[in-house]
DSSP file (Angstrom, degrees, kcal/mol; ACC not computed):
  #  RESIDUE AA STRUCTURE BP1 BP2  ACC     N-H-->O    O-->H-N    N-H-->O    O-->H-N    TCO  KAPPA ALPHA  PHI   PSI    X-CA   Y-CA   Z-CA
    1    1 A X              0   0    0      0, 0.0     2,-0.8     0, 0.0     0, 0.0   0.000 360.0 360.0 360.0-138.2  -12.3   18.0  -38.7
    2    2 A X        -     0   0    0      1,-0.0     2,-1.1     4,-0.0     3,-0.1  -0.743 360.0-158.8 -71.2  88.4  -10.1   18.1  -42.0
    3    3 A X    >>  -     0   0    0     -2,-0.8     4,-1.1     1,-0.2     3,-0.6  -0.636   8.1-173.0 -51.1  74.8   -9.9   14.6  -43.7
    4    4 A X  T 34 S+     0   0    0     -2,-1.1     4,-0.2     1,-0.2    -1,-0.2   0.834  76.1  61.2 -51.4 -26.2   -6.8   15.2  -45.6
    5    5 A X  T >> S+     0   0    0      1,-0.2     3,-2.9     2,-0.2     4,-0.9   0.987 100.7  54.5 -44.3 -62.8   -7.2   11.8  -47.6
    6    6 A X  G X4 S+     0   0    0     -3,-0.6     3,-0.5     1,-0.4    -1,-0.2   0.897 116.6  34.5 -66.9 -38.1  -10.5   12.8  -49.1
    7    7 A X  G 3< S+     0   0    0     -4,-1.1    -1,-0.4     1,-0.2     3,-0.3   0.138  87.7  99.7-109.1  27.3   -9.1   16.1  -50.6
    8    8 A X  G X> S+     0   0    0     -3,-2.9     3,-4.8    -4,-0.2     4,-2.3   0.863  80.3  58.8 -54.3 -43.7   -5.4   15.0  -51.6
    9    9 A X  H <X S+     0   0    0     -4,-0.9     4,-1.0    -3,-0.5     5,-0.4   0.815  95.0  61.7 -75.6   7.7   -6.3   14.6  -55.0
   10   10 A X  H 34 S+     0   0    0     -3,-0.3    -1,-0.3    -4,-0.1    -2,-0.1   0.187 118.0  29.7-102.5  33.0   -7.5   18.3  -55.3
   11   11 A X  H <> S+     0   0    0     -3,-4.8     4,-2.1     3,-0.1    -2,-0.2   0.402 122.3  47.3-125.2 -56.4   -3.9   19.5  -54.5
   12   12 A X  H  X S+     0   0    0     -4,-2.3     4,-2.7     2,-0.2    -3,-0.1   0.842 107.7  57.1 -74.3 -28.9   -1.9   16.6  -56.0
   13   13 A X  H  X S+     0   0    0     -4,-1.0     4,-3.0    -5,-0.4    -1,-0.2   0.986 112.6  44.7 -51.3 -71.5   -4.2   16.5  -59.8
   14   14 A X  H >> S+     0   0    0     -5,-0.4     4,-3.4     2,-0.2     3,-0.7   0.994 107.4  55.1 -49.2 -66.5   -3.3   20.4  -60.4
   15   15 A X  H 3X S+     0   0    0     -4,-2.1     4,-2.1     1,-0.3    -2,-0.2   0.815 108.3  53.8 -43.3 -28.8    0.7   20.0  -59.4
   16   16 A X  H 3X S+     0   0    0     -4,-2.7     4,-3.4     2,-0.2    -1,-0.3   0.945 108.8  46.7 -69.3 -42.4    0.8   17.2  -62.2
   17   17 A X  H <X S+     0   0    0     -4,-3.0     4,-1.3    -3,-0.7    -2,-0.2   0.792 113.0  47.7 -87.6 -24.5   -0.6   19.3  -64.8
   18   18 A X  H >X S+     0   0    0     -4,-3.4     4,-2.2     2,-0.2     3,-1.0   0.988 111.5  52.0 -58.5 -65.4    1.7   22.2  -64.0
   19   19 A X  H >X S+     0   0    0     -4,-2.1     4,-3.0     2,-0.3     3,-1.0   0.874 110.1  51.4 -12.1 -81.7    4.5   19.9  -64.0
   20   20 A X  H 3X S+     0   0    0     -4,-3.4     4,-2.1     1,-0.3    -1,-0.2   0.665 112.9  37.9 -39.2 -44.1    3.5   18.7  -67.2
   21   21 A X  H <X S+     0   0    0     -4,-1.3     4,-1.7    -3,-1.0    -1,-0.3   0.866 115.6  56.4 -76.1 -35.3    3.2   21.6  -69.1
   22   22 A X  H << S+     0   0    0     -4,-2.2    -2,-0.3    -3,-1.0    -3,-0.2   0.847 112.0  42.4 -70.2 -50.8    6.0   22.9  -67.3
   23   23 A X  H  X S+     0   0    0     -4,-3.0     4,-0.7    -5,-0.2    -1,-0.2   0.881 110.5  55.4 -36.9 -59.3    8.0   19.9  -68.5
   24   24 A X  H  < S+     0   0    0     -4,-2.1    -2,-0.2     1,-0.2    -3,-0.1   0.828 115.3  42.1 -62.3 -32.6    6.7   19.9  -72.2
   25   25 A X  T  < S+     0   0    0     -4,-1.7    -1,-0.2     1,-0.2    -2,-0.2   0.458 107.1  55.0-102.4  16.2    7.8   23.3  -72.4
   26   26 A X  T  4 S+     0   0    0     -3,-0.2    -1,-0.2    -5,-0.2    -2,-0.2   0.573 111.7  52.3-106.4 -20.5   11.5   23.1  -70.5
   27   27 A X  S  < S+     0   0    0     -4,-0.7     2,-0.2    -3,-0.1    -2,-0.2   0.245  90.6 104.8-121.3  42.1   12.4   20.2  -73.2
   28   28 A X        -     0   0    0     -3,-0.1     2,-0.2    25,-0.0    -3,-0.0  -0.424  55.5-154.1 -68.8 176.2   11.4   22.3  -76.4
   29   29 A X    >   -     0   0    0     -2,-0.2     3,-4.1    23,-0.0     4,-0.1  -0.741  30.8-137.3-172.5 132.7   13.7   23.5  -78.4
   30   30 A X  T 3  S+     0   0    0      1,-0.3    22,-0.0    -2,-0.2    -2,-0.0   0.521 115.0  52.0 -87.5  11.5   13.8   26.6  -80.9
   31   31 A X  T >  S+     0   0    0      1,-0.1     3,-4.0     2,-0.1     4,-0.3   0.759  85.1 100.1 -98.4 -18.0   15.9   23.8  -83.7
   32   32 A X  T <  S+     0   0    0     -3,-4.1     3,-0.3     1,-0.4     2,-0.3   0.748 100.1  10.9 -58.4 -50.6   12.8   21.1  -83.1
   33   33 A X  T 3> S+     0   0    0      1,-0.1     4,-1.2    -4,-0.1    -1,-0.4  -0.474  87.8 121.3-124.3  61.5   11.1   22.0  -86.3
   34   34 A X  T <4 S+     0   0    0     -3,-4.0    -1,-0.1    -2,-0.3    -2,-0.1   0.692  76.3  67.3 -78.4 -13.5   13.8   24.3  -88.6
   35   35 A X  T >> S+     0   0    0     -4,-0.3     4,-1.2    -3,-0.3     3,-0.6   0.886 108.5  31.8 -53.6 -44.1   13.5   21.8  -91.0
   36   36 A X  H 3> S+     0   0    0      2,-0.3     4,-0.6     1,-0.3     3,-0.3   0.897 117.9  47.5 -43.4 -63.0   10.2   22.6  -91.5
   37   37 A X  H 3X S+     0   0    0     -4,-1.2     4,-1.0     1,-0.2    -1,-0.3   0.541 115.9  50.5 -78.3  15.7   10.0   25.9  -91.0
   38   38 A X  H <> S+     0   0    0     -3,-0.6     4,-0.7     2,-0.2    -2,-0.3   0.624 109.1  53.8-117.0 -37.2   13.3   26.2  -93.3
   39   39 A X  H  < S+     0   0    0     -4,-1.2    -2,-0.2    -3,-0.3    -3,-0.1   0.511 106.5  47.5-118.3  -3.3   11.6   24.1  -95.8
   40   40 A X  H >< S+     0   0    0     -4,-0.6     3,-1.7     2,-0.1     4,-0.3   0.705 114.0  55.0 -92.2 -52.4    8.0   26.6  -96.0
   41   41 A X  H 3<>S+     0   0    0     -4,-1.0     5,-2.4     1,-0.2    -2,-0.2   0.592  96.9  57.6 -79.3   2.9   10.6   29.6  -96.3
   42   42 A X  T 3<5S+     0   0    0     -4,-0.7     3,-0.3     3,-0.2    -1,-0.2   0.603  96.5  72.0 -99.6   2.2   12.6   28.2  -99.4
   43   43 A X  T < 5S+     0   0    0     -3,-1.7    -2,-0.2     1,-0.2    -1,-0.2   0.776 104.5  32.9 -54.3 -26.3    9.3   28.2 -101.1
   44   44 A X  T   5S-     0   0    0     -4,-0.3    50,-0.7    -3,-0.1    -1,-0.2  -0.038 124.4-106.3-120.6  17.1    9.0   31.7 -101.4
   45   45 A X  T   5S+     0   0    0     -3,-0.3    49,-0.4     1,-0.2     2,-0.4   0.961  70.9 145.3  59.5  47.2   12.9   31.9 -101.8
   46   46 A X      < -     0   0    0     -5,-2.4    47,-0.2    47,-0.2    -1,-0.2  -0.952  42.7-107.4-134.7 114.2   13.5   33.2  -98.5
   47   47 A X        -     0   0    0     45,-1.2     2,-0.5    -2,-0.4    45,-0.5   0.192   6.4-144.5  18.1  95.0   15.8   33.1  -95.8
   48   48 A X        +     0   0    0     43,-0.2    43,-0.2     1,-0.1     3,-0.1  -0.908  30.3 151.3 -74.7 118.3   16.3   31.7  -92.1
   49   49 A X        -     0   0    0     41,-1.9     2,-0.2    -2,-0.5    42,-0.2   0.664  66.4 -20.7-112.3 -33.5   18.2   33.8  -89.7
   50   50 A X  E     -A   90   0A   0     40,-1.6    40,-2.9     2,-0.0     2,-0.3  -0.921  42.2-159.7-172.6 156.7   16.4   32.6  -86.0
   51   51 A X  E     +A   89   0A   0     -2,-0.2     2,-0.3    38,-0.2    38,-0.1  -0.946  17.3 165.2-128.9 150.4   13.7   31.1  -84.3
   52   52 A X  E     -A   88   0A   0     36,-1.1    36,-1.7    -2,-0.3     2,-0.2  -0.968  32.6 -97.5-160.2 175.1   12.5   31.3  -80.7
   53   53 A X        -     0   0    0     -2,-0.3    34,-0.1    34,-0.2   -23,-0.1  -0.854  27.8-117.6-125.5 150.9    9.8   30.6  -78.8
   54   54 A X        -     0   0    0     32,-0.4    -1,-0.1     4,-0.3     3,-0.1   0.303  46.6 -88.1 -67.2 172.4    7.2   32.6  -77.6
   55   55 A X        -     0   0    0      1,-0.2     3,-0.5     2,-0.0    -1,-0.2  -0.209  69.1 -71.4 -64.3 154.7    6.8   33.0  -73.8
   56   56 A X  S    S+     0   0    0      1,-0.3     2,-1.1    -3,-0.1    -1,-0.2  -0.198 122.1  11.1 -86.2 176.8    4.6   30.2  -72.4
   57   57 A X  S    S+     0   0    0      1,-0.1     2,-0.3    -3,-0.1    -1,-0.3   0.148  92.9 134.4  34.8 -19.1    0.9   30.4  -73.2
   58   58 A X        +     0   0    0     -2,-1.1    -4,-0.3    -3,-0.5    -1,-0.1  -0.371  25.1 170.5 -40.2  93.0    1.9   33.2  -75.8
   59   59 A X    >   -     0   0    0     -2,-0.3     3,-2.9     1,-0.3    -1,-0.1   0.112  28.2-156.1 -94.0  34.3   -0.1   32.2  -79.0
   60   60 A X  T 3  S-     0   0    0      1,-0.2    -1,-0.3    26,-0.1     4,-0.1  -0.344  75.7  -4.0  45.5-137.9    1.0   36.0  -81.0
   61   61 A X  T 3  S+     0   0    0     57,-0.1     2,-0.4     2,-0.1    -1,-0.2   0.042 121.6  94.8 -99.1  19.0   -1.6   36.9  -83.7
   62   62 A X  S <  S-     0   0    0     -3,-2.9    -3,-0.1    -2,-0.1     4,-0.1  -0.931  85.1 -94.6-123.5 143.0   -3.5   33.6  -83.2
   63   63 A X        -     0   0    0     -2,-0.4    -2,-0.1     2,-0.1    -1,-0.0  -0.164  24.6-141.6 -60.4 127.8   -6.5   32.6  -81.1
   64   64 A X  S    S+     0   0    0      1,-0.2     2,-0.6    -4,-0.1    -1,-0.1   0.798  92.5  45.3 -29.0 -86.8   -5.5   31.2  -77.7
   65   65 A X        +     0   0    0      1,-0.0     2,-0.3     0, 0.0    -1,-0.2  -0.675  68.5 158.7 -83.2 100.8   -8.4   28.7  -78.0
   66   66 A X        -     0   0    0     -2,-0.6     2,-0.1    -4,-0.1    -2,-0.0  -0.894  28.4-142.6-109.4 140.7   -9.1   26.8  -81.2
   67   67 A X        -     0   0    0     -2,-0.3     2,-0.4     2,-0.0     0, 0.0  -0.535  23.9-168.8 -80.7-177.3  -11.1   23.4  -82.0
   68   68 A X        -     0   0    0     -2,-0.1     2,-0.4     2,-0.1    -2,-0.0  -0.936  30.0-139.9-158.8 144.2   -9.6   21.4  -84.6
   69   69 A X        -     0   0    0     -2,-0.4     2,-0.6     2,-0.0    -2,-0.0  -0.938  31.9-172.7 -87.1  97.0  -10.8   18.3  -86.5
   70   70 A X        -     0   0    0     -2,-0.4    -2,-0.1     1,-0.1    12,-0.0  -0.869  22.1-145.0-124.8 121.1   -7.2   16.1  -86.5
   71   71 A X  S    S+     0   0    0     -2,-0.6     2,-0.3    37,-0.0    -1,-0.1   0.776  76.1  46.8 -56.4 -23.6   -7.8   13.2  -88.7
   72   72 A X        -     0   0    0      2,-0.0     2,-0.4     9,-0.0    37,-0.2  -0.877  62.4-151.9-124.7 147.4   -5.3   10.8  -86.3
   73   73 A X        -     0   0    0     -2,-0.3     2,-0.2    35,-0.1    35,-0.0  -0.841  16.4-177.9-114.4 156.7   -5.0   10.2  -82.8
   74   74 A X        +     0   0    0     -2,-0.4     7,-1.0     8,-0.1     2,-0.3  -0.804  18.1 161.7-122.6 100.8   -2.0    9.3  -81.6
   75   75 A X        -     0   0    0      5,-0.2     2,-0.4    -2,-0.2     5,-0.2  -0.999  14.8-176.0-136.2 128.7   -1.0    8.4  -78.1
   76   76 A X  S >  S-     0   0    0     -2,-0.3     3,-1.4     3,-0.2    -2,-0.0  -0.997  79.5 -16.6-126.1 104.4    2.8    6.1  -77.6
   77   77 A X  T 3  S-     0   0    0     -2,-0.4    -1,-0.1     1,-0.4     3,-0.1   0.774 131.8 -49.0  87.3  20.4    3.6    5.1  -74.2
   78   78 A X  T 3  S+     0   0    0      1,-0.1     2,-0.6     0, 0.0    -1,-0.4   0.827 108.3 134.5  79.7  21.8    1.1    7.7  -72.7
   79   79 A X    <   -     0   0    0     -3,-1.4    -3,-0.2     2,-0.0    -1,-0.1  -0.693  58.8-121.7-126.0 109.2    2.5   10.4  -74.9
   80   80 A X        -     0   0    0     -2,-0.6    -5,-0.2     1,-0.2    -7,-0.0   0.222  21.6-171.9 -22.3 123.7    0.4   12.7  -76.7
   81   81 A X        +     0   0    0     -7,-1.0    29,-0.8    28,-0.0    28,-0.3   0.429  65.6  69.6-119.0   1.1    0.9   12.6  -80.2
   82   82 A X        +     0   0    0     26,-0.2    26,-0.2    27,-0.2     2,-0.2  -0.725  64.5 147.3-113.6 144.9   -1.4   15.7  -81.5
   83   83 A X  E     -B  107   0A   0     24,-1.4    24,-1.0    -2,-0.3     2,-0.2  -0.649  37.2-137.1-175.6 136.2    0.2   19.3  -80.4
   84   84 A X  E     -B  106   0A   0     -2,-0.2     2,-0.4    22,-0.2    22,-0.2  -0.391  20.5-169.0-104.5-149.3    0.5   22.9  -81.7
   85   85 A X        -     0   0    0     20,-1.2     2,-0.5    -2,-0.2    20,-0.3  -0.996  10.1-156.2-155.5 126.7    3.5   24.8  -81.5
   86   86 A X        +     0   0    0     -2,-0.4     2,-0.5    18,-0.2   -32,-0.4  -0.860  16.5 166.4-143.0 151.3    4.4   28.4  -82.0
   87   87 A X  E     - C   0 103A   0     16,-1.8    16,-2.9    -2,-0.5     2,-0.8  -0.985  27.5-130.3-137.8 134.3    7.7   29.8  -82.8
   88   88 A X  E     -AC  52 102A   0    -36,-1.7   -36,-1.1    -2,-0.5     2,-0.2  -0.884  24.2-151.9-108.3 138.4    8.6   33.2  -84.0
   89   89 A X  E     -AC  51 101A   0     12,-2.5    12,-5.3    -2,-0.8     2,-0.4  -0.578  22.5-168.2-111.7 160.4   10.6   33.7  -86.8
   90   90 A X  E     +AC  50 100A   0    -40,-2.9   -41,-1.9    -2,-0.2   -40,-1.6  -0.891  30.6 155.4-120.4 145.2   12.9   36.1  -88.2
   91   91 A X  E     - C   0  99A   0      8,-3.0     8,-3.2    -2,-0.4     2,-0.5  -0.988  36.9-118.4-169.7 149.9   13.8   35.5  -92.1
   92   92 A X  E     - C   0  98A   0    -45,-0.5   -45,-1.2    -2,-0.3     6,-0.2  -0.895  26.6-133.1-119.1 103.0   15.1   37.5  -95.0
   93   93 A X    >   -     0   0    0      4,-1.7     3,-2.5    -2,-0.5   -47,-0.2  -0.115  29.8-102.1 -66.8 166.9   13.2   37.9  -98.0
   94   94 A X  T 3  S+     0   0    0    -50,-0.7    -1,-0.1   -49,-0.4   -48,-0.1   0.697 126.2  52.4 -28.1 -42.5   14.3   37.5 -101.7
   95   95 A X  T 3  S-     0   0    0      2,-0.1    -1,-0.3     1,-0.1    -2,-0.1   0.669 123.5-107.2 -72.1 -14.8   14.5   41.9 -102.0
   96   96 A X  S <  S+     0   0    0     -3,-2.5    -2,-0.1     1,-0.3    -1,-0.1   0.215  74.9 145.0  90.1 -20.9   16.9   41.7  -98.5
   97   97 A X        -     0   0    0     -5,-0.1    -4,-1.7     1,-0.1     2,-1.0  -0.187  47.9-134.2 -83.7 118.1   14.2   43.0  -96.5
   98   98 A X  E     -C   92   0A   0     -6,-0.2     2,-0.2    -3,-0.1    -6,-0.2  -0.699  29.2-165.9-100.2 125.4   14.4   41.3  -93.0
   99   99 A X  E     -C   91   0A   0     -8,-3.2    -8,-3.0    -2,-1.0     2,-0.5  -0.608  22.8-157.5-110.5 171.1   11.1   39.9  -91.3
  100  100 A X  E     +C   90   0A   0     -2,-0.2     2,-0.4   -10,-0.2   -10,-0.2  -0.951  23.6 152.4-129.6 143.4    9.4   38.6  -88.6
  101  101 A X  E     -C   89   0A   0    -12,-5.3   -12,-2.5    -2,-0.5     2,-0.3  -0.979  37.6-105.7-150.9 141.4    6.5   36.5  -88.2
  102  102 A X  E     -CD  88 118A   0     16,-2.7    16,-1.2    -2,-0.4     2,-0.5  -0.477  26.1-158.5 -61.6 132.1    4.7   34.2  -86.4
  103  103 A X  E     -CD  87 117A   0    -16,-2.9   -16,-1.8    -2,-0.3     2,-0.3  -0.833   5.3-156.5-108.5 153.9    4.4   30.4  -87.2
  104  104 A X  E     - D   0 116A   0     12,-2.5    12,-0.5    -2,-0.5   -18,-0.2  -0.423  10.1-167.6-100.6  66.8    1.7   27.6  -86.0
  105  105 A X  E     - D   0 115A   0    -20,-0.3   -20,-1.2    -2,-0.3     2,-0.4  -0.127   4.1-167.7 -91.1 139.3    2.9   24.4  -86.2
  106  106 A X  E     -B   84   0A   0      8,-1.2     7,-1.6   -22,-0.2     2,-0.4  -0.920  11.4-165.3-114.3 146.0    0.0   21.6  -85.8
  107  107 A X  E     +BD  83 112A   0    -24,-1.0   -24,-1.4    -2,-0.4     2,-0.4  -0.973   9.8 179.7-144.6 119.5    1.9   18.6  -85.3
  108  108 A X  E >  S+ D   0 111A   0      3,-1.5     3,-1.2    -2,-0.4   -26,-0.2  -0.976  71.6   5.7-125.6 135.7   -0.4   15.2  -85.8
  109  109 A X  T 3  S-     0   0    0     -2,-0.4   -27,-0.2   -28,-0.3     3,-0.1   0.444 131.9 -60.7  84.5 -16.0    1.0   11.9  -85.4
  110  110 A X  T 3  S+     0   0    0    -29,-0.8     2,-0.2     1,-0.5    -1,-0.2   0.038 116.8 113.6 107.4  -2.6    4.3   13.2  -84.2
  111  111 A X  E <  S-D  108   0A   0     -3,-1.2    -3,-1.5   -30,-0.2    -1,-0.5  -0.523  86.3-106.3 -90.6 160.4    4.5   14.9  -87.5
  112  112 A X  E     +D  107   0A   0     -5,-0.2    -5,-0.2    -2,-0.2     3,-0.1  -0.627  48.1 175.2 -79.0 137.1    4.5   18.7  -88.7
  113  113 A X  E     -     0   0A   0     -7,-1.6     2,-0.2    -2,-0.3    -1,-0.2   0.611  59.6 -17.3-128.0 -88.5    0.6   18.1  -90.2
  114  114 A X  E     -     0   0A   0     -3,-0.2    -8,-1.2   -10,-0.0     2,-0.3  -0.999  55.3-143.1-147.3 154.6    0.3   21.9  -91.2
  115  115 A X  E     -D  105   0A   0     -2,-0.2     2,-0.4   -10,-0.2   -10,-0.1  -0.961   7.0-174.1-131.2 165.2    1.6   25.3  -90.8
  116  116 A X  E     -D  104   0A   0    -12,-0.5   -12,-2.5    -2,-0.3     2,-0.3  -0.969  17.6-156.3-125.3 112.6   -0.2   29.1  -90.7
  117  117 A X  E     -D  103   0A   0     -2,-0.4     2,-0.3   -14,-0.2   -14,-0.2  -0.881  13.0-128.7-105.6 139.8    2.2   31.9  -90.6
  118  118 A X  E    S+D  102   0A   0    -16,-1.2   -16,-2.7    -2,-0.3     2,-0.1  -0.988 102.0  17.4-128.4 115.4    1.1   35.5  -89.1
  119  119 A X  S    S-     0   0    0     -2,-0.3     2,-0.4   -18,-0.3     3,-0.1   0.822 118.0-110.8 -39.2 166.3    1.8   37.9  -91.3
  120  120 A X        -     0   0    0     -2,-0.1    -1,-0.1     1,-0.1    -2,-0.1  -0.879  24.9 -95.0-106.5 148.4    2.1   35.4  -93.9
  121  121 A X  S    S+     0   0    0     -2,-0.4     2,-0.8     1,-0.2    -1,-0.1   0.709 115.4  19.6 -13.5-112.8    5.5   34.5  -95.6
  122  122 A X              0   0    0      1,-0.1    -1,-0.2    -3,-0.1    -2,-0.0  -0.599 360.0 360.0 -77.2 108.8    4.7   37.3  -98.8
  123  123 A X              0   0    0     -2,-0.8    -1,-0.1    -4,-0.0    -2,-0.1   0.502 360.0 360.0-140.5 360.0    2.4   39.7  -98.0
């Protein structure tokens, strides 16, 4: 009949990787990089007023699936050390005019590596 042994691991394989992502995204948090993004918007002499993040899978104005070439791998203790990010922000430029935009955080190494704002910062 039904060997359940043989086909565990095509129940139990998926439930970890939901978990996981389901995990990675329960212990973000919309302060994890406002230095950062705080520190691209005083280039253009502009404002923070809030971040939050998007709804899960939600990448906004950017394609869902991109490759990337990341000079470093990094993996500590079985934890991925490469990841993007996407946050939208709300920010008030130099004139008062308040905006909103997406950012893309690539984070390589465990570090902010680069970010792509959608519309961009002054536009």
């Amino acid at each position: 009949m039904f060997d359940f042994d043989a086909y565990w691991w095509f129940i139990i394989i998926p439930v970890i990787i939901i978990l996981g992502i389901l995990f990675d995204r329960m212990v973000q948090s919309p302060n994890d990089y406002n230095k950062s993004i705080i520190k691209s918007l005083q280039e253009y002499d502009c404002e923070l007023i809030s971040v939050r993040i998007p709804k899960i899978f939600d990448t906004g104005p950017f394609p869902s699936i991109s490759i990337q070439l990341q000079p470093i791998s990094t993996n500590i203790g079985g934890v991925k050390g490469e990841k993007t990010r996407y946050r939208i922000v709300t920010y008030k430029t130099p004139s008062g005019e308040i905006r909103e935009s997406w950012v893309k955080i690539d984070i390589v190494a465990f570090q902010v590596f680069d970010m792509e704002w959608s519309p961009s910062i002054i536009g």
